[in-house]
TORPA-4810 file (N, C-alpha, C, O; in nm, 3 decimals):
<nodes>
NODE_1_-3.116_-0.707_-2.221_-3.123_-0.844_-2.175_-2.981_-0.892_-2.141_-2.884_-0.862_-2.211_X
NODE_2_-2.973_-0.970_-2.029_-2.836_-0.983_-1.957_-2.862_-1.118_-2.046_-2.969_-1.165_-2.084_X
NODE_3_-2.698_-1.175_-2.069_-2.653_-1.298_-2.070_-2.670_-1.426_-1.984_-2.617_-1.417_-1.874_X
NODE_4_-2.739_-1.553_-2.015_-2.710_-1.663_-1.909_-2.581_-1.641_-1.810_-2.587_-1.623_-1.689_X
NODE_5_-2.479_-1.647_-1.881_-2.393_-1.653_-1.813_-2.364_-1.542_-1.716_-2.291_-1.569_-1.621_X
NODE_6_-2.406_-1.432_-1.728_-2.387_-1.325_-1.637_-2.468_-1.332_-1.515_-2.427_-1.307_-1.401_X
NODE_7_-2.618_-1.378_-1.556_-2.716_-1.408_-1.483_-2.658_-1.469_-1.367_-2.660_-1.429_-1.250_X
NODE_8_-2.585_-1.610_-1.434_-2.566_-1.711_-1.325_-2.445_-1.692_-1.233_-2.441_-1.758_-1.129_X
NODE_9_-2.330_-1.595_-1.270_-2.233_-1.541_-1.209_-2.312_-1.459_-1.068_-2.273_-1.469_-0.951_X
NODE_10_-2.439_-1.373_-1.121_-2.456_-1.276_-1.023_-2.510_-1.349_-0.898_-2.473_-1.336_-0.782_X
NODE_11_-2.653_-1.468_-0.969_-2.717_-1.584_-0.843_-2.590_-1.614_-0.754_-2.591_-1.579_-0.636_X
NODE_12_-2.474_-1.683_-0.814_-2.365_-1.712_-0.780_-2.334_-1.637_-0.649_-2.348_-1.681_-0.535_X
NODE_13_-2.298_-1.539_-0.680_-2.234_-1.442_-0.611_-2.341_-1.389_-0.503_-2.312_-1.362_-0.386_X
NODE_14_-2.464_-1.380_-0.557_-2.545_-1.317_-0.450_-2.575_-1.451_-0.298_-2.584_-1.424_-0.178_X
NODE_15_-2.587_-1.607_-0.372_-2.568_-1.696_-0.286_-2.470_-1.698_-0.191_-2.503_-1.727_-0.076_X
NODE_16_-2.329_-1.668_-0.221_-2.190_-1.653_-0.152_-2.212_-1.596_-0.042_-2.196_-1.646_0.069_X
NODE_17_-2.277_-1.419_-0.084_-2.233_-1.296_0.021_-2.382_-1.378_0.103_-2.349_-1.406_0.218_X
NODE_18_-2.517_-1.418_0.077_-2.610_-1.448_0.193_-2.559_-1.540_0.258_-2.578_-1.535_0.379_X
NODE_19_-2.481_-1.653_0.204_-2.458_-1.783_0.254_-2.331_-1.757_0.378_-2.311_-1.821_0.481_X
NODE_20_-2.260_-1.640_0.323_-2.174_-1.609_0.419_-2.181_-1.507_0.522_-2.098_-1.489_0.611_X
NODE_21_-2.277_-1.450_0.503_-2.354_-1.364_0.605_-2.444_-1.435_0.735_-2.450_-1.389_0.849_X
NODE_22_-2.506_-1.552_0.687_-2.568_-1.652_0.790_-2.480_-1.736_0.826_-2.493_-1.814_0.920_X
NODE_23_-2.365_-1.724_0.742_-2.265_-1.836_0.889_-2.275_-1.771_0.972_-2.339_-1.784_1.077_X
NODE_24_-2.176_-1.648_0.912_-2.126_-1.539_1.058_-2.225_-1.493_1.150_-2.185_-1.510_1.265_X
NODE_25_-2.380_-1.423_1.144_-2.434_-1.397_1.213_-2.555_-1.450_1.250_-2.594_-1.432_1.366_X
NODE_26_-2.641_-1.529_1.147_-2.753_-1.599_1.192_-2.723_-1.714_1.237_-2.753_-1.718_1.356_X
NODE_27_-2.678_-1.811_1.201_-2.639_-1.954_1.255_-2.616_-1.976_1.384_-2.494_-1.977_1.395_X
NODE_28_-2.660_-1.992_1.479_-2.641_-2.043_1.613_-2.612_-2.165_1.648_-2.702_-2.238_1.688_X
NODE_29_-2.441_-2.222_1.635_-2.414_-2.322_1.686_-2.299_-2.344_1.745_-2.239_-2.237_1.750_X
NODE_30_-2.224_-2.450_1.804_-2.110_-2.387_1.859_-2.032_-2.461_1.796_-2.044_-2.572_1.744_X
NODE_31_-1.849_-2.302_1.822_-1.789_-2.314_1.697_-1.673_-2.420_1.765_-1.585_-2.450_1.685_X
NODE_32_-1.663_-2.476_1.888_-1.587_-2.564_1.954_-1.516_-2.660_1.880_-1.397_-2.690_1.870_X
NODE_33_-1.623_-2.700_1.830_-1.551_-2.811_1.740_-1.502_-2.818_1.590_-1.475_-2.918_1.524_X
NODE_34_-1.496_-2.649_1.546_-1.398_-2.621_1.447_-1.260_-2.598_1.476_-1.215_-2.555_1.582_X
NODE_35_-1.213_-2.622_1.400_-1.079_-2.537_1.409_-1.062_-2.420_1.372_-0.978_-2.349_1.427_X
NODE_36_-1.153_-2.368_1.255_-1.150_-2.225_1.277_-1.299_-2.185_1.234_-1.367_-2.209_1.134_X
NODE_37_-1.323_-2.113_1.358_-1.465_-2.066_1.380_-1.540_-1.976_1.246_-1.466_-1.894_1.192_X
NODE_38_-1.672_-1.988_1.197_-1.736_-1.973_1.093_-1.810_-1.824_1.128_-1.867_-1.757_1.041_X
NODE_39_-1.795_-1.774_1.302_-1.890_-1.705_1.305_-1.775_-1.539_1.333_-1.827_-1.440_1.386_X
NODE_40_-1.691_-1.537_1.308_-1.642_-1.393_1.265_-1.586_-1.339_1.380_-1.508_-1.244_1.384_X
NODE_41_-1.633_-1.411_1.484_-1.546_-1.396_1.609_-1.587_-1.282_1.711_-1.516_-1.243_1.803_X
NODE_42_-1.749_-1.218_1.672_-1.773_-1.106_1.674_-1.861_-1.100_1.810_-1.944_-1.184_1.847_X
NODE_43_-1.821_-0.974_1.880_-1.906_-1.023_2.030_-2.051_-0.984_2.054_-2.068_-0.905_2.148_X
NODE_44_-2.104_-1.003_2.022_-2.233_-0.929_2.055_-2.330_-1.064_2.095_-2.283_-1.177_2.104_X
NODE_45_-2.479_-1.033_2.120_-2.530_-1.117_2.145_-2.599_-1.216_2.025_-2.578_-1.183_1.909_X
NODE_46_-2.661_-1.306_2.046_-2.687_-1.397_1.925_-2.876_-1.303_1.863_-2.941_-1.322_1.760_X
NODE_47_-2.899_-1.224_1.961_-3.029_-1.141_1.899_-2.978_-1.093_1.797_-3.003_-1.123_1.680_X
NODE_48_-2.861_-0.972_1.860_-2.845_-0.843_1.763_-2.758_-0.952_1.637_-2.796_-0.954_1.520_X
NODE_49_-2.662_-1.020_1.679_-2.578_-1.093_1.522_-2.693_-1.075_1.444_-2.700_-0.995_1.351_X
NODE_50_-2.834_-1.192_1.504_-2.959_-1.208_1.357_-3.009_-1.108_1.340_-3.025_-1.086_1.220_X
NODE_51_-3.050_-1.016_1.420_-3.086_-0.868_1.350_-3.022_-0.795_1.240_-3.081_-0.754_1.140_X
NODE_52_-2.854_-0.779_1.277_-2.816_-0.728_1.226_-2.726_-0.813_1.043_-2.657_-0.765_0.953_X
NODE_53_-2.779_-0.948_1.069_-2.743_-1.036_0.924_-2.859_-1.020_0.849_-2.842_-1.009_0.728_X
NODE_54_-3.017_-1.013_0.907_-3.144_-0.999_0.862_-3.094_-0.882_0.763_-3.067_-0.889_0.643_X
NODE_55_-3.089_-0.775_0.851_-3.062_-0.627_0.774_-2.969_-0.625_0.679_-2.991_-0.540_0.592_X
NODE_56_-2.837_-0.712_0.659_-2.758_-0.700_0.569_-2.802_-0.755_0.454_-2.784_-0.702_0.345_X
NODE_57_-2.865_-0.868_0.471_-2.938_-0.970_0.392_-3.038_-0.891_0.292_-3.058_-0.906_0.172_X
NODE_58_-3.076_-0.830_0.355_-3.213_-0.725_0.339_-3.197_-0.611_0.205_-3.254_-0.576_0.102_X
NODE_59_-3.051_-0.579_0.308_-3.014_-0.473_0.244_-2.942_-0.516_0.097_-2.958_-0.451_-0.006_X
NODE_60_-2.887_-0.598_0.106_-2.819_-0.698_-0.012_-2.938_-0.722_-0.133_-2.901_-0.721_-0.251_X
NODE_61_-3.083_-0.743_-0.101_-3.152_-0.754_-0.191_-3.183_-0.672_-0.227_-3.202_-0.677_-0.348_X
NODE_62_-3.214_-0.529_-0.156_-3.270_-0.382_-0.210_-3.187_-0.340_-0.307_-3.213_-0.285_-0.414_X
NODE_63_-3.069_-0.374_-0.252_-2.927_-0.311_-0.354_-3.000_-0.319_-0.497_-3.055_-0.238_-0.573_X
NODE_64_-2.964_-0.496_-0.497_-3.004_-0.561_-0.615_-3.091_-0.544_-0.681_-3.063_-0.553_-0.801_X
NODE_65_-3.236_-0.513_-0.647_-3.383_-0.482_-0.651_-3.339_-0.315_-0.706_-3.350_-0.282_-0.824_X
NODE_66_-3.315_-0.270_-0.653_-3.356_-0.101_-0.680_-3.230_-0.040_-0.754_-3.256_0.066_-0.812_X
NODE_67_-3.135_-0.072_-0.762_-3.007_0.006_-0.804_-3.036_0.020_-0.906_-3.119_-0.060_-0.949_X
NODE_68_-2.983_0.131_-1.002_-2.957_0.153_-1.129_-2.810_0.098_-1.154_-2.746_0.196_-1.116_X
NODE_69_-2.729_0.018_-1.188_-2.592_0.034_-1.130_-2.572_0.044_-1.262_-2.643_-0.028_-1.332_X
NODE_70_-2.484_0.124_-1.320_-2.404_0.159_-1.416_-2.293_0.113_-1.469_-2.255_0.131_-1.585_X
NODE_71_-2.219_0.029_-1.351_-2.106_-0.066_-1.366_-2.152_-0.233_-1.446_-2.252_-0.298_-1.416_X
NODE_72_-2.062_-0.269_-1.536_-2.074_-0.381_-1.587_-2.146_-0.521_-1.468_-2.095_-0.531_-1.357_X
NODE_73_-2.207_-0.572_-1.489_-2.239_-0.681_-1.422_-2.127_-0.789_-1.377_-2.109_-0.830_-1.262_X
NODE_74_-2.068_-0.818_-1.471_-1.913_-0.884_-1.464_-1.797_-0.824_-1.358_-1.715_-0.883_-1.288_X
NODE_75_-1.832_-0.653_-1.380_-1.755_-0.612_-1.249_-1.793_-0.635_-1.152_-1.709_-0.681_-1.075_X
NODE_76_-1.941_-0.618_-1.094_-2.018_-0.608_-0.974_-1.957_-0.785_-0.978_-1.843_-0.821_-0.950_X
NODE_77_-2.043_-0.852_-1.009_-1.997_-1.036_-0.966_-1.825_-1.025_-0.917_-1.798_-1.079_-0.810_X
NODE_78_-1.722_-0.963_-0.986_-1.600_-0.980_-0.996_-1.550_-0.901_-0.833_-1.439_-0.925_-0.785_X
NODE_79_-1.649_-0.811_-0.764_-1.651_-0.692_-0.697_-1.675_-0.771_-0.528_-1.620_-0.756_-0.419_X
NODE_80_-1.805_-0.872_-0.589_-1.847_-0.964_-0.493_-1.783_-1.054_-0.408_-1.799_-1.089_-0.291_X
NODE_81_-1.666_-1.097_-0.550_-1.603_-1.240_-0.527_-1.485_-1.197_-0.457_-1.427_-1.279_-0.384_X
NODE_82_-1.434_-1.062_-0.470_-1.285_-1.030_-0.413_-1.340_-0.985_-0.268_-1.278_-0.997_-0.162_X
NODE_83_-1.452_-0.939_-0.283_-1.540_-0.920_-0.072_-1.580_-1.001_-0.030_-1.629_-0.967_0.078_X
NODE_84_-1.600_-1.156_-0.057_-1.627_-1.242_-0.004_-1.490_-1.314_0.029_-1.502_-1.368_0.139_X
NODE_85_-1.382_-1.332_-0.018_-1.236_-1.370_-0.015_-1.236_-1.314_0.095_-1.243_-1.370_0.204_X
NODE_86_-1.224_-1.114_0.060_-1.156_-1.049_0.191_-1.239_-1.116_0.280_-1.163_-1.124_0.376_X
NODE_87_-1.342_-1.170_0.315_-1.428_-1.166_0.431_-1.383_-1.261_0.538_-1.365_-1.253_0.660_X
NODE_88_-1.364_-1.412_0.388_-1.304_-1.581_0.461_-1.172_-1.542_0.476_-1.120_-1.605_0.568_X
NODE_89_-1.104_-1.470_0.426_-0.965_-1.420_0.492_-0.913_-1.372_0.642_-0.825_-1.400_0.724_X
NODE_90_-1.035_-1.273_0.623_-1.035_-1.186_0.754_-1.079_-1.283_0.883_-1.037_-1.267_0.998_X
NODE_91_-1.192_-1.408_0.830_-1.196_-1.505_0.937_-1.129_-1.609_0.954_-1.152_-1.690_1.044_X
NODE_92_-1.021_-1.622_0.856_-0.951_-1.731_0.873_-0.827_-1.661_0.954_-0.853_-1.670_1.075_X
NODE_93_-0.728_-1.609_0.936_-0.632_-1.552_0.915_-0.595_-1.547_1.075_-0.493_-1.611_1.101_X
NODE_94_-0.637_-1.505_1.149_-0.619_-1.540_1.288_-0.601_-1.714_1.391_-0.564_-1.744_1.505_X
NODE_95_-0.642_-1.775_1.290_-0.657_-1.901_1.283_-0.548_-2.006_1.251_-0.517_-2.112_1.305_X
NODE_96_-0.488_-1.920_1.110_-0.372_-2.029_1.073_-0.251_-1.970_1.083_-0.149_-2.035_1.060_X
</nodes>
């Protein structure tokens, strides 16, 4: 039995990587009136982006769903939070 608190680290974390996966590729809106664009800057068309965020999304839950993972839970959340950084980094960073 996992800990509350671990529990709510992982929801946490699993909210982050979907929430930041549908900026970048499902969300269809325009990024004009940011200053720095949410959608990753990435060229493809707005089909394949949602296809291919569906599938990450997808794949993000199977992980979760089916893995045996052997690594501490605290690491995996801790694992999450430093790939979601790199991610708003990698989209900011051109920006400022």
């Amino acid at each position: 039995m996992l800990p509350l608190f671990v529990v709510a680290l992982v929801v946490i974390s699993l909210e982050r990587a979907t929430t930041e996966l549908y900026k970048a590729l499902i969300r269809h809106e325009d990024q004009k009136k940011y200053q720095i664009p949410s959608d990753l800057n990435i060229k493809l068309s707005h089909t394949w982006k949602v296809l291919i965020g569906i599938a990450l999304i997808m794949a993000l839950g199977a992980f979760v769903y089916y893995a045996e993972i052997s690594i501490s839970k605290i690491y995996l959340t801790g694992i999450m939070g430093i790939l979601i950084a790199l991610g708003g980094m990698s989209k900011d960073a051109p920006f400022e």
